[in-house]
VOBA-1610 file (N, C-alpha, C; in pm, whole numbers, padded with zeros to 5 digits, always signed):
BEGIN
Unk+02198-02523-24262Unk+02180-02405-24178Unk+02204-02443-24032Unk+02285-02345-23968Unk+02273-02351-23812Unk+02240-02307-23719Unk+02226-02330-23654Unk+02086-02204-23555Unk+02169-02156-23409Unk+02202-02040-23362Unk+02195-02052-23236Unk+02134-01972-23154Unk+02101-02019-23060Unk+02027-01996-22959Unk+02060-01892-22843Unk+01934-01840-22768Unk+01979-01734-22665Unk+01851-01742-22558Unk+01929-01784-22470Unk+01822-01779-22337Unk+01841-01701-22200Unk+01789-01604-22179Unk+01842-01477-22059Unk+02003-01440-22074Unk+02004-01392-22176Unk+02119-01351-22225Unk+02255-01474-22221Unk+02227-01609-22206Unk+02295-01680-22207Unk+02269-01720-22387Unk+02421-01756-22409Unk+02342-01776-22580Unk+02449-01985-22574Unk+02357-02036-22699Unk+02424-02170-22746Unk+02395-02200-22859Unk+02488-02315-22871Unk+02504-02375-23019Unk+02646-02340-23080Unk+02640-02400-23188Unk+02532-02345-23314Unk+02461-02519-23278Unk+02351-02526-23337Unk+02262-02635-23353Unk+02167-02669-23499Unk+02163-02811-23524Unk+02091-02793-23721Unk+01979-02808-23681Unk+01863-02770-23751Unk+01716-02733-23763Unk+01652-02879-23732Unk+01731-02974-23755Unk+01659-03129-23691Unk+01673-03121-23544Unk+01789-03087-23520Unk+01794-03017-23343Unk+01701-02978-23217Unk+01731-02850-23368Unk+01658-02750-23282Unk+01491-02802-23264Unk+01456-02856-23376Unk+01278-02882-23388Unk+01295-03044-23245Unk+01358-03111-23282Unk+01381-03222-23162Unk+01361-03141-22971Unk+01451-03093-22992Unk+01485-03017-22826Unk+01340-02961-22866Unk+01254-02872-22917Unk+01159-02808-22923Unk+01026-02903-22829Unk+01037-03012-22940Unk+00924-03133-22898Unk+00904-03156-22792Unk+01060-03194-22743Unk+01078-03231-22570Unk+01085-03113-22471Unk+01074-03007-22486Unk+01052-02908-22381Unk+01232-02863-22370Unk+01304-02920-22392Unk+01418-02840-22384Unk+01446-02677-22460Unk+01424-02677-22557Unk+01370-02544-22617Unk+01257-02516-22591Unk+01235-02384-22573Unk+01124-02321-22553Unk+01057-02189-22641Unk+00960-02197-22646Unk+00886-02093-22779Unk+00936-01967-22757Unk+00966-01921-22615Unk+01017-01780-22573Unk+01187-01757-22629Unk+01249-01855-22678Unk+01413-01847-22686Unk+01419-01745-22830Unk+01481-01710-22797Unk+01565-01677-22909Unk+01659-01704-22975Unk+01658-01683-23107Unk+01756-01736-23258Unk+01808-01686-23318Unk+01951-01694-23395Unk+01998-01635-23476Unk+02067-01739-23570Unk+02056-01720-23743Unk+02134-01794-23795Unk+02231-01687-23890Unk+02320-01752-23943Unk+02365-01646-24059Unk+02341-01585-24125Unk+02350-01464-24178Unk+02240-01405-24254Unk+02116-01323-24232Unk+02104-01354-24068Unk+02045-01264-24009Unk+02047-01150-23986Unk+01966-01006-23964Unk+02045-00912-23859Unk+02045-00914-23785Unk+01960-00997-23696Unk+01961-00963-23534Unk+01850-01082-23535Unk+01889-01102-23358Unk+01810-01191-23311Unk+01635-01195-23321Unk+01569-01314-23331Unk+01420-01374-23347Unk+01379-01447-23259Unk+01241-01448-23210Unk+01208-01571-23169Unk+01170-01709-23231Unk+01262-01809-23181Unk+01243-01932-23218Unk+01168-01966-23380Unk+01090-01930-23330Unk+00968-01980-23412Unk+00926-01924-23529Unk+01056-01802-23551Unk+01026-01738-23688Unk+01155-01763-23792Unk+01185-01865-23701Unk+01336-01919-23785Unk+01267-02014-23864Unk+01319-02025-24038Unk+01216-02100-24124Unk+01247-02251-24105Unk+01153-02303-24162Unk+01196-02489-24133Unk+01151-02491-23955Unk+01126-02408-23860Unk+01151-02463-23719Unk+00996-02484-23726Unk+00984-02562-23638Unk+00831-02649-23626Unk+00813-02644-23471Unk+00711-02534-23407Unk+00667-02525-23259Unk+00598-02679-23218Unk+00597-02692-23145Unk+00542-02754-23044Unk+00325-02726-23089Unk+00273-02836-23145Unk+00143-02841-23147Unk+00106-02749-23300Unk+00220-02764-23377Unk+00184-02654-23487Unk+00316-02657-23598Unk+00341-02620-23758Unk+00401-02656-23815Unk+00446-02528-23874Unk+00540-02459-23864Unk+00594-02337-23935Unk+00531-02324-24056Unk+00477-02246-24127Unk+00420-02199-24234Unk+00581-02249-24334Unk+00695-02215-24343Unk+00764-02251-24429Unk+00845-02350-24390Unk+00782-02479-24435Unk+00882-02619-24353Unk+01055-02652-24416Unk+01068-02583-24567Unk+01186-02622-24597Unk+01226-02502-24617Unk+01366-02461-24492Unk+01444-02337-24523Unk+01486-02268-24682Unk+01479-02135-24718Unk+01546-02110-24832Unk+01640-02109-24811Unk+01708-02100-24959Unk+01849-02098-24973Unk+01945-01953-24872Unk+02056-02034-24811Unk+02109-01892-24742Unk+02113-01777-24838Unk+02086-01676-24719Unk+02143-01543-24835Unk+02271-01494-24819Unk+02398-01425-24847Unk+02490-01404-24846Unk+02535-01375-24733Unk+02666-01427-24671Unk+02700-01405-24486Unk+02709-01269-24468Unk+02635-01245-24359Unk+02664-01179-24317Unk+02753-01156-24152Unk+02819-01065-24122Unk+02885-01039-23974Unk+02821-01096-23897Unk+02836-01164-23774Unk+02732-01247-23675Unk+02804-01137-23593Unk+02651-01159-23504Unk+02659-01028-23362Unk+02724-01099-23263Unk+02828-01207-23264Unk+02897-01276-23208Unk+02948-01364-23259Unk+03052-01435-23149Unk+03188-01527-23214Unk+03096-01660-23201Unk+03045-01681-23296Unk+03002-01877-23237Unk+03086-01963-23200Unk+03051-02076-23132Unk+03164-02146-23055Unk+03216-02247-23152Unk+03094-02270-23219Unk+03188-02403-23375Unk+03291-02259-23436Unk+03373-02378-23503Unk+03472-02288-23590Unk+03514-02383-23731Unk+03503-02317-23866Unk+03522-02399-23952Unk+03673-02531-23931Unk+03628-02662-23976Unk+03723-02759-23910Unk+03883-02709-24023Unk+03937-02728-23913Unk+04091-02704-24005Unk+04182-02871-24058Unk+04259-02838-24137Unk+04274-02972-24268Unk+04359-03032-24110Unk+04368-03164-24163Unk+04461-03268-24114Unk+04598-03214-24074Unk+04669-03231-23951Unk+04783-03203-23930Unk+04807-03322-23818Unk+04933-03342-23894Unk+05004-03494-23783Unk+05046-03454-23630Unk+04942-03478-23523Unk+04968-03446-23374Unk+04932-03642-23333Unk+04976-03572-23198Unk+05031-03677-23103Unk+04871-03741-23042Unk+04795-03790-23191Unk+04612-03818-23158Unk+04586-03918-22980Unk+04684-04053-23084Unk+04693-04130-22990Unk+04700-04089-22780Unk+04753-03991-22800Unk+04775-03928-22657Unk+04675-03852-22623Unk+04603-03777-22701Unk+04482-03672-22702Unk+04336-03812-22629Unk+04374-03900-22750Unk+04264-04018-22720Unk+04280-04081-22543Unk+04376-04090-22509Unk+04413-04171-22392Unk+04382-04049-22328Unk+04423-03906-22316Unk+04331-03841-22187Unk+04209-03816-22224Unk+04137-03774-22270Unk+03979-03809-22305Unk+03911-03952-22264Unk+03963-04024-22285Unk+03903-04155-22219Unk+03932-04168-22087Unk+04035-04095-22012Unk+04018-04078-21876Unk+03936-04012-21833Unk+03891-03905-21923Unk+03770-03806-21837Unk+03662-03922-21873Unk+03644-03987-21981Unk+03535-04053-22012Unk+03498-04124-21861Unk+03579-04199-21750Unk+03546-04271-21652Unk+03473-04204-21529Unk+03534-04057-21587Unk+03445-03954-21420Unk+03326-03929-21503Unk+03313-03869-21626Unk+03186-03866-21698Unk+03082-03910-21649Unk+03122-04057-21666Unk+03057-04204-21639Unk+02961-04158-21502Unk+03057-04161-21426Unk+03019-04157-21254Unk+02942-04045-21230Unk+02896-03976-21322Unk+02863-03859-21302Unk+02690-03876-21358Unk+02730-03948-21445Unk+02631-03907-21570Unk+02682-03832-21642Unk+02544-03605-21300Unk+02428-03575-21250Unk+02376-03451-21133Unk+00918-02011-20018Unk+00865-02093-19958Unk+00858-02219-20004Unk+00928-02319-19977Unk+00961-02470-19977Unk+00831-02602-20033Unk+00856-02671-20119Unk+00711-02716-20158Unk+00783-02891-20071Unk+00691-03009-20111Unk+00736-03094-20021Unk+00892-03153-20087Unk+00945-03201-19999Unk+01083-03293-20084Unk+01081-03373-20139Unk+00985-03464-20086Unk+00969-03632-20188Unk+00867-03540-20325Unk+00790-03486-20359Unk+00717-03419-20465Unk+00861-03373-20529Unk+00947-03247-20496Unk+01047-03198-20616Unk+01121-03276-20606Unk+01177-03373-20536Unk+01269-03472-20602Unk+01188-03530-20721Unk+01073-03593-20686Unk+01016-03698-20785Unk+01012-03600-20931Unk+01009-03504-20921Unk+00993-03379-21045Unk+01137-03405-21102Unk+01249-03376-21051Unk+01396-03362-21081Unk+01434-03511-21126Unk+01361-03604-21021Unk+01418-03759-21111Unk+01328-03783-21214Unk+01227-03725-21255Unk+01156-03791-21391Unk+01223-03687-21476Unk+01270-03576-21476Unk+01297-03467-21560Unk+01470-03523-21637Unk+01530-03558-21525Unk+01642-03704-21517Unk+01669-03764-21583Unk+01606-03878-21580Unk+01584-03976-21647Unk+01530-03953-21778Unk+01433-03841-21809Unk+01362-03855-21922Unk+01424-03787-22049Unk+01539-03680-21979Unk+01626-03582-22022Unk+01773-03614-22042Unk+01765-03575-21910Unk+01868-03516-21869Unk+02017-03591-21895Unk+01973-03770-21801Unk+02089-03872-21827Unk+02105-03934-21984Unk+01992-03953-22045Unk+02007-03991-22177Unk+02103-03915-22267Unk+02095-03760-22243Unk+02229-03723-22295Unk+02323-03725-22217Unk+02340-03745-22148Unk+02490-03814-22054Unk+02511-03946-22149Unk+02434-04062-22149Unk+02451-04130-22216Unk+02509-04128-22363Unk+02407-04010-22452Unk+02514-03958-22591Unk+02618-03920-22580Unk+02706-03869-22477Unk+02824-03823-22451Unk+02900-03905-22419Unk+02840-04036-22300Unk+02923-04142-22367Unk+02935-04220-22452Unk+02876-04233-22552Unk+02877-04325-22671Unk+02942-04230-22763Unk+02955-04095-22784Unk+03014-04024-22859Unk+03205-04059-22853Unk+03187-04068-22675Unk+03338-04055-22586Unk+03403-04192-22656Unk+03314-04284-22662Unk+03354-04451-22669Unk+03394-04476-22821Unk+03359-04364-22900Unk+03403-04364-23077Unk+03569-04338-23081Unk+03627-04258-22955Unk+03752-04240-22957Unk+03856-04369-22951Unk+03747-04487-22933Unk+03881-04557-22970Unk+03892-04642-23059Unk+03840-04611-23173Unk+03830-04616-23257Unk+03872-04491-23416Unk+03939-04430-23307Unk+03950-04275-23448Unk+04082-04282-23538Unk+04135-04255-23655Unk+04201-04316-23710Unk+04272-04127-23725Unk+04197-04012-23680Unk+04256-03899-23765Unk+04253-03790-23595Unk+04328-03680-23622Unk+04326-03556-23568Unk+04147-03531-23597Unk+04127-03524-23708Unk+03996-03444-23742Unk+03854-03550-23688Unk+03856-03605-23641Unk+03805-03709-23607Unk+03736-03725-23450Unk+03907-03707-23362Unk+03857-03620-23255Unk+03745-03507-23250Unk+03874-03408-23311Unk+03813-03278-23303Unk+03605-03275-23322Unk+03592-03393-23421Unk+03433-03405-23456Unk+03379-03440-23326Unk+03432-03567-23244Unk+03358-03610-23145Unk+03390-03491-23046Unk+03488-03418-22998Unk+03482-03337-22931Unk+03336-03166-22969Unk+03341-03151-23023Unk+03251-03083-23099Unk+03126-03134-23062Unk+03097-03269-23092Unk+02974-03315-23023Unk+02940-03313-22883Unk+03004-03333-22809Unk+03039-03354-22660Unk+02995-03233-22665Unk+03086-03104-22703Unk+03045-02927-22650Unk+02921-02942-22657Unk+02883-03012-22788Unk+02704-02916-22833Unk+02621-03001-22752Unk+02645-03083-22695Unk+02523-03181-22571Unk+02551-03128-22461Unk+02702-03055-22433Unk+02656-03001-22314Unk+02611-02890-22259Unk+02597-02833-22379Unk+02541-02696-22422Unk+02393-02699-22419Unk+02353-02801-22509Unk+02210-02835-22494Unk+02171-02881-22373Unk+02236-02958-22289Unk+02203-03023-22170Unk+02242-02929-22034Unk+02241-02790-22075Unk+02246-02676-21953Unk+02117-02649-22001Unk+02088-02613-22124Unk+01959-02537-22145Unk+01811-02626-22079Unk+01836-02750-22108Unk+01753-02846-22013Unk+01700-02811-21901Unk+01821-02863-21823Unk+01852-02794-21663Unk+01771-02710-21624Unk+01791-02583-21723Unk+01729-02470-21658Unk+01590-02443-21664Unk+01560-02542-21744Unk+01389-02535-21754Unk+01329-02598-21644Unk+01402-02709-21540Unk+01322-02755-21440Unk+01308-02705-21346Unk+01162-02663-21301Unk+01127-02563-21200Unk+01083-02639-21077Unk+01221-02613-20976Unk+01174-02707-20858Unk+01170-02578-20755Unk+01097-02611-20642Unk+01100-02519-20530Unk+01118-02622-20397Unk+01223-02625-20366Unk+01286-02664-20244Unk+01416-02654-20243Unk+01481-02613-20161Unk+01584-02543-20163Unk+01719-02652-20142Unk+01693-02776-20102Unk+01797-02900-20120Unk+01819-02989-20254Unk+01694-02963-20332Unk+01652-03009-20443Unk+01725-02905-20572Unk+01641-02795-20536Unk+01750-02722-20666Unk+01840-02700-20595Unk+01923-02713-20507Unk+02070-02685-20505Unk+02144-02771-20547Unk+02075-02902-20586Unk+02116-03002-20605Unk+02133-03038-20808Unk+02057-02983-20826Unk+02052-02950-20953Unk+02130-02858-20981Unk+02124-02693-20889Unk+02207-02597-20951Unk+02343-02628-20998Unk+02436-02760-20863Unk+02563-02813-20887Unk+02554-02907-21006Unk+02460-02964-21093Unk+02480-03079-21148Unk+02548-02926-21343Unk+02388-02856-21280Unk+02452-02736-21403Unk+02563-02643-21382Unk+02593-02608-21323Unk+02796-02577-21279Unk+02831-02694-21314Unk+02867-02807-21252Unk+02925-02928-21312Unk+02970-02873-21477Unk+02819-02882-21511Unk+02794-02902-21688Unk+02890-02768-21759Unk+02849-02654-21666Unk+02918-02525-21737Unk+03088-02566-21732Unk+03138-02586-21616Unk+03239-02606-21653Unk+03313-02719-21715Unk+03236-02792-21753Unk+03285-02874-21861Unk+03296-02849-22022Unk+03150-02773-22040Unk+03131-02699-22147Unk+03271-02625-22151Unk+03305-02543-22051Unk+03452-02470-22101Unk+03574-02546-22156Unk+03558-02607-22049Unk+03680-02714-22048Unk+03694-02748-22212Unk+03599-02839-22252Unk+03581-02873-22350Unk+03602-02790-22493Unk+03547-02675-22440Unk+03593-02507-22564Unk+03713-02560-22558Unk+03782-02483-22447Unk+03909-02483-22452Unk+03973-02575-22522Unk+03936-02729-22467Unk+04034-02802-22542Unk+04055-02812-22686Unk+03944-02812-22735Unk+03873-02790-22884Unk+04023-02663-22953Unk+03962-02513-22896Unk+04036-02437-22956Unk+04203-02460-22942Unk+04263-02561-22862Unk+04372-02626-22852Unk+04447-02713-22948Unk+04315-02809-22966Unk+04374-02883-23091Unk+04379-02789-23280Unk+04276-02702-23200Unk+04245-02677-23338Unk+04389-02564-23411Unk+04467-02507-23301Unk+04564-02455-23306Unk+04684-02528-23301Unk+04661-02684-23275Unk+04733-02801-23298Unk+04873-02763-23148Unk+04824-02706-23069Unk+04848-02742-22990Unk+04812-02885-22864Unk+04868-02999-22841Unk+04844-03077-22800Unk+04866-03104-22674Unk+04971-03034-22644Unk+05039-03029-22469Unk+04924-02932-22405Unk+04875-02859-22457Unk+04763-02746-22368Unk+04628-02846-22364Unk+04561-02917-22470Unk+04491-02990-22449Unk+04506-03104-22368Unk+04594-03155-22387Unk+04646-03288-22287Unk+04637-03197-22125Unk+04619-03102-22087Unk+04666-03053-21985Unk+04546-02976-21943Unk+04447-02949-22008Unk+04334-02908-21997Unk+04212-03019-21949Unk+04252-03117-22025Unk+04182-03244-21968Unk+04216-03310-21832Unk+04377-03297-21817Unk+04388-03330-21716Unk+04301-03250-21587Unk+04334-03148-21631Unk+04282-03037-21523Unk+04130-03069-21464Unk+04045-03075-21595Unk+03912-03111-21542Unk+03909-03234-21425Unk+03959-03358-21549Unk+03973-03466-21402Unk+04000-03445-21285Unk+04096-03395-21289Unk+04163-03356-21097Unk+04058-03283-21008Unk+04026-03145-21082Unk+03939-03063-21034Unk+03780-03085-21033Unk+03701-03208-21116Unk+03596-03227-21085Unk+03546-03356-21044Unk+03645-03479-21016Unk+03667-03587-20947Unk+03565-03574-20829Unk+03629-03510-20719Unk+03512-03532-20598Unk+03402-03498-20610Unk+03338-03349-20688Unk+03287-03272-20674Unk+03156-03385-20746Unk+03208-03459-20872Unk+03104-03538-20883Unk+03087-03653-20822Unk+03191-03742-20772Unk+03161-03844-20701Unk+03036-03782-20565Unk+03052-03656-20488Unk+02983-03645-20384Unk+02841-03612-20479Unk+02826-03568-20587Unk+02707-03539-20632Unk+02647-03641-20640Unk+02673-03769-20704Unk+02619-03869-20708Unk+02562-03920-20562Unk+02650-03957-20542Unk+02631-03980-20327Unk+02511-03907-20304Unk+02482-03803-20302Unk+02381-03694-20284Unk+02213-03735-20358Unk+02257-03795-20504Unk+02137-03797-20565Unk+02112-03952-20529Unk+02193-04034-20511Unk+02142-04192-20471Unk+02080-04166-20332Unk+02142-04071-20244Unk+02067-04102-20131Unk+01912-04017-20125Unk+01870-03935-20215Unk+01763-03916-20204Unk+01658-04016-20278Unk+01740-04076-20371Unk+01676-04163-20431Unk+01589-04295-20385Unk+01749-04376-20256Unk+01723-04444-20162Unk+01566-04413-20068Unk+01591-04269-20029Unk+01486-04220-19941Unk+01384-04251-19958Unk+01329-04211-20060Unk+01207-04161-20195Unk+01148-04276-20269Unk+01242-04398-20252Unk+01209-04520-20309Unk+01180-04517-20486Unk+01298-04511-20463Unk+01354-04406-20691Unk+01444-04494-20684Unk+01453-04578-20813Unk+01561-04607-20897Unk+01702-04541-20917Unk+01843-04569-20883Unk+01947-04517-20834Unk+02009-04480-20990Unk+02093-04366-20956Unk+02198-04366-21090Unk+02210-04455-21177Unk+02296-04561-21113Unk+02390-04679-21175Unk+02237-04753-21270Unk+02153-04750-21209Unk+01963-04840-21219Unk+01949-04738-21330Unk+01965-04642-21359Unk+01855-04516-21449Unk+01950-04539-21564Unk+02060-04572-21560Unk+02177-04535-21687Unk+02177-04678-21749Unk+02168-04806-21748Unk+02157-04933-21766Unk+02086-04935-21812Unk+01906-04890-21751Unk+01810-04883-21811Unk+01811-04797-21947Unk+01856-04677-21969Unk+01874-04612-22041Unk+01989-04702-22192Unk+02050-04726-22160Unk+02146-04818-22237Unk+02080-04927-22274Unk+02041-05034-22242Unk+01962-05144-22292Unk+01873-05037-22395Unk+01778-04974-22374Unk+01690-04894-22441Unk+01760-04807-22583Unk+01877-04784-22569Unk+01908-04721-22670Unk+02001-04809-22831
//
């Protein structure tokens, strides 16, 4: 079963019920979201989707029943059943993807005080936020290693759904200072438009078009190059300030650990 999600009319996923109950635990989902799986008629909250397990409490029915017959979804989900093997130009798909993999990298990322909502935004960070930066690169780093078209397309698929999950994050951290979340607001733009990017390229290959994907990737690189190099710049120097552990320091740490 797959679940997706809807938060202030923003919707994501699809996501599997180990997911969804995971993000739940950690505060990335929240009891207020709303759900829809197949078979549904219409959207639920969270927590009346079967198998999902709240936060301090265990769903009355822990193992989903069997689906019941599909029905129409009240929207296009962004997965799409995978299509068979077709001989494209992988090798080339792999080599621009591992170029975005290097900006990835560099990236990951009334007024209350500044050193307080920073210290909020870097534990929320670190505890969240970069670790899936980190799954996205270890997902990115399977590409060179892929032997198929369909293979990609899987790790790309993964990439969408972390960064999908890793907006919904974002938006749960409630900072009040106005250098602080602006600073965040760019890290989630960042994320949205990658999330597209990433659609896009997806529905590219999957139409086995390869020149639009090759060209879609490029695009991101070019166009979000500075935008994250200065973000970083931005979050080391508050870090510096604040006497916080820097990017390059939080992601190492994170890596040894995983």
């Amino acid at each position: 079963m797959t679940i997706h999600l809807s938060r202030k009319g923003q919707q994501y996923g699809p996501y599997t019920l180990v997911q969804v109950n995971h993000y739940l635990e950690d505060g990335t989902v929240l009891p207020t979201d709303d759900a829809w799986a197949e078979g549904m008629a219409g959207w639920v909250p969270v927590g009346q989707i079967p198998g999902v397990e709240l936060p301090g409490s265990i769903a009355a029915n822990s193992i989903p029943p069997p689906p019941p017959p599909m029905m129409a979804a009240p929207f296009a989900p962004i997965g799409a059943p995978m299509p068979a093997p077709r001989t494209r130009r992988t090798g080339l798909i792999v080599g621009i993807v591992l170029g975005v993999l290097g900006v990835v990298l560099v990236v990951g990322l009334g007024q209350g005080d500044e050193g307080v909502e920073f210290g909020k935004m870097h534990r929320a960070y670190h505890s969240r936020i970069f670790p899936m930066e980190m799954e996205t690169l270890k997902e990115l780093q399977r590409l060179e290693n892929v032997r198929s078209d369909r293979e990609v397309l899987a790790i790309a698929r993964d990439v969408e759904n972390n960064l999908s999950m890793r907006i919904l994050a974002l938006k749960t951290i409630d900072l009040n200072h106005n250098e602080i979340e602006g600073l965040n607001d760019d890290y989630i733009k960042n994320c949205e438009r990658g999330l597209e990017s990433w659609g896009e390229t997806i529905r590219a290959l999957e139409a086995g078009n390869d020149r639009e994907a090759e060209a879609i990737l490029e695009r991101l690189t070019k166009r979000e190059l500075d935008g994250m190099i200065e973000w970083v710049k931005r979050f080391n120097r508050l870090c510096a300030k604040h006497d916080l552990p820097d990017l390059e320091t939080i992601m190492e740490g994170i890596a040894e650990g995983m």
